[in-house]
N, C-alpha and C positions, 0 to 999 in steps of 0.2 A: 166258426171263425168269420169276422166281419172287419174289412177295411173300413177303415177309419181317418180322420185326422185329427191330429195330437198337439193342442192350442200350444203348447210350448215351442215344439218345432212342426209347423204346417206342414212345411214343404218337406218334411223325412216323411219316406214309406213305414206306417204302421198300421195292427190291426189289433183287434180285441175278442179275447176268448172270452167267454162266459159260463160258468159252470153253479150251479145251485149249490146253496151252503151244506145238502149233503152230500155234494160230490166233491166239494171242494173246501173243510171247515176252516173259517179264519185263520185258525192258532197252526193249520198243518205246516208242517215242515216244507214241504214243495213252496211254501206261500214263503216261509221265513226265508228258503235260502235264494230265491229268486228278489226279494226284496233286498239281500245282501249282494248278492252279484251285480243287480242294476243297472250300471253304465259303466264298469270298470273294466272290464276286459275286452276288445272289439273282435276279438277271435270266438266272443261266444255270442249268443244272439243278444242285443239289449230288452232289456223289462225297462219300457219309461213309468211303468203306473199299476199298480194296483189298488181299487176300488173293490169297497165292500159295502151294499148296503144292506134292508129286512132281508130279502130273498136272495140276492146273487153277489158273485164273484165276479168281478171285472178285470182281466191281463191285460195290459196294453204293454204290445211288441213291436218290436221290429217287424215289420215285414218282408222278406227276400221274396221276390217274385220268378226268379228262375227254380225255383223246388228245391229237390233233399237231391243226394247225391244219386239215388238210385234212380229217382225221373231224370235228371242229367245223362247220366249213364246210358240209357234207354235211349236219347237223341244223341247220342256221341259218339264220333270214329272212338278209334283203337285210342285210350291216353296212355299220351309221351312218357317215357322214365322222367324225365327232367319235372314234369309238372306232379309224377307223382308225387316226388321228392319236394314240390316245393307244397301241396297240403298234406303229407306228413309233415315236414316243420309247425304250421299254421296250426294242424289241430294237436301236436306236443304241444305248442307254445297254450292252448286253449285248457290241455291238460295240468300243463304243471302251475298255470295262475289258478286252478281250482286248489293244487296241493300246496302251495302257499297259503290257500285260506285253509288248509287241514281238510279238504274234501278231494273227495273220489267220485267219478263220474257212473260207472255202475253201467249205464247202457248205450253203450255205443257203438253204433249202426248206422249205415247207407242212411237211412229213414231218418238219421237225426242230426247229418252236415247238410246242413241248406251250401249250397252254391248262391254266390254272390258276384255281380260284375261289378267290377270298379274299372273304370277305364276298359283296356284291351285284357285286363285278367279275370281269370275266373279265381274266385277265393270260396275258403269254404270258414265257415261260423257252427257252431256245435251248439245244439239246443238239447229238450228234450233231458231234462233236471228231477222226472218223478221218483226218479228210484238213487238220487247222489244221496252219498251218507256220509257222514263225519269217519275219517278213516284217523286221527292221532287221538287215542285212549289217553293222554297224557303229556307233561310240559317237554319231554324229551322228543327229537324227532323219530327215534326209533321206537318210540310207544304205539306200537298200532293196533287200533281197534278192532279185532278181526270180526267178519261176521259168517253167520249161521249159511250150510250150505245149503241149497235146495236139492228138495229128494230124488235121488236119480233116474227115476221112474217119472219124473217129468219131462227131462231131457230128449225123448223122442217126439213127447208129442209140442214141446218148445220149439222143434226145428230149429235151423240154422239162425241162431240171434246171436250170434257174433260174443259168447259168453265162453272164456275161458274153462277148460276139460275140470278144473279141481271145485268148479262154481257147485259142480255137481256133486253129490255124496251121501251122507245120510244124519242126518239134522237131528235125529231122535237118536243119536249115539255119543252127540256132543263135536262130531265133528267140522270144522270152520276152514273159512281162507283168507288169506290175505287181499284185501280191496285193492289195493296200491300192485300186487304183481298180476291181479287178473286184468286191469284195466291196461297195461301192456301187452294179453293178449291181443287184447280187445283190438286194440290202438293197430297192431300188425296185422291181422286178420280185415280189419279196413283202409289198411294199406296193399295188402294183397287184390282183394275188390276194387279196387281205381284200377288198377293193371288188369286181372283177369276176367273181371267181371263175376265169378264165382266163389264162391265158400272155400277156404282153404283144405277142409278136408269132409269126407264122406259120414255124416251123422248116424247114419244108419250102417255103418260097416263094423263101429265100434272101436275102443280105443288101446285094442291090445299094441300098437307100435304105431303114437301116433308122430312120430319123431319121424318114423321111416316116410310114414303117406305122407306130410308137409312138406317135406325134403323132396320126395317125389314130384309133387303136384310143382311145387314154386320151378327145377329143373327143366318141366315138360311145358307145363303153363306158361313161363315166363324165362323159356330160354334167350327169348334177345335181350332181356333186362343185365344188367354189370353184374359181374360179382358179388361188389360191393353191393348193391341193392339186393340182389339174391340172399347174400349173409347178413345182409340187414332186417331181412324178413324173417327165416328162419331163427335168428334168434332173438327179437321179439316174441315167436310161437313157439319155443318149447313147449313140454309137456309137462315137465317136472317146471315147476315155478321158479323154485331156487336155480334152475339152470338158467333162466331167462337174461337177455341184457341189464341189468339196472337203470331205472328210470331215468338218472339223471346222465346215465351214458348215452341215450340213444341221441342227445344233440350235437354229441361229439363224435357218434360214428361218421367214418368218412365217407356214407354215403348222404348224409345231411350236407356237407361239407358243400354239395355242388349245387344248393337253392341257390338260385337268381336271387341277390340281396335286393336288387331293386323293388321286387315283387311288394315284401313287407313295408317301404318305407310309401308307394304308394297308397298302399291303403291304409299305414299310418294317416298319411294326409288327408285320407276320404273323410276317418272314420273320429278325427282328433274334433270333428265339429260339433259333434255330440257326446262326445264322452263326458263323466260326472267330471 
């Protein structure tokens, strides 16, 4: 990664990855959907440019220069309920412009919300696009493309990477998941992490009741947290997928309810100066 500036806009922080045409081939996917994402959402990182010539690959990004949420984290007292709440909104709001475009985010981790200052806030931008996949099979909305699980004998030595308990399974029996209700694990299991700083439950303990340890951990973990914030976690992390909140509920739970509106409308105005 090389800091850059970007003859369009000088004065915006950007940088540029460079990956060689076999690490990175024109036609991949990663290239197409980054290309389509662009400048239109400012909850997720912008792509001003990509360049291809004989040899390389050229990204040119946004650059956030406070890091991902886990180097944050690492310089940071204890974070507030109140600001947890306000990036969960920022990164649903990041989520649900992908599921407008028919995608699903796939891997989402401390390691891929950059922190962002705009004024007196910290905001978080969601990057880190190699593994999003087309999640609507069809013109309907509830046509959903399910994909193939990974074998579950990877799952220990994956560690904790913030992936939903059904990701795991066994691929050579045919059996799959839903992209759209694991990525609301996801989404809570890195809501939990802004408040406890750990993994919502024990990877190597296993998942005979993992309904019990969640409920436990958020209880003991995150006893000054509200209720509402309590049961807002917990049922984004169920176990069983079909138990989980529904996607389009979690911005109605009324623990969303108490984001500082202000928050959004500043960094509307940071971010409206570059947008496509």
């Amino acid at each position: 990664m090389y800091r850059v500036r970007y003859a369009e806009i000088p004065e915006y922080p950007t940088m540029v990855r460079i990956y060689s045409l076999q690490e990175m081939p024109p036609t991949s996917m990663y290239l197409k959907i980054l290309r389509h994402l662009g400048r239109k959402q400012h909850k997720l990182v912008f792509t001003l440019d990509i360049f291809v010539d004989a040899t390389s690959v050229y990204i040119f990004q946004e650059y956030v220069s406070t890091g991902n949420m886990v180097e944050f984290l690492e310089k940071s007292p204890i974070v507030s309920e109140a600001q947890a709440a306000v990036w969960a909104k920022q990164l649903f709001e990041a989520l649900d412009f992908l599921a407008d475009q028919g995608l699903v985010h796939r891997s989402i981790t401390p390691n891929h919300l950059l922190v962002k200052k705009v004024g007196a806030e910290c905001c978080i931008k969601l990057t880190g696009f190699k593994q999003t996949a087309i999640y609507l099979g069809g013109a309907a909305l509830d046509d959903i493309a399910y994909l193939p699980c990974w074998p579950a004998s990877q799952q220990p030595s994956d560690g904790p990477n913030f992936q939903a308990p059904e990701v795991y399974g066994n691929p050579s029996a045919g059996e799959h998941f839903n992209p759209l209700l694991a990525d609301i694990w996801s989404f809570g299991a890195n809501v939990y992490f802004f408040l406890a700083k750990q993994y919502p439950y024990n990877i190597g303990g296993g998942l005979a009741d993992l309904d019990a340890e969640v409920l436990a951990n958020i209880h003991h973990q995150l006893s000054t947290v509200s209720g509402d914030g309590q049961n807002f976690l917990y049922s984004t992390m169920r176990a069983n997928a079909n138990n989980r909140m529904p996607f389009h509920f979690i911005v109605k739970h009324p623990w969303m309810h108490s984001v500082r509106s202000h928050v959004s409308a500043v960094v509307d105005e940071e971010n409206s100066k570059i947008s496509a």
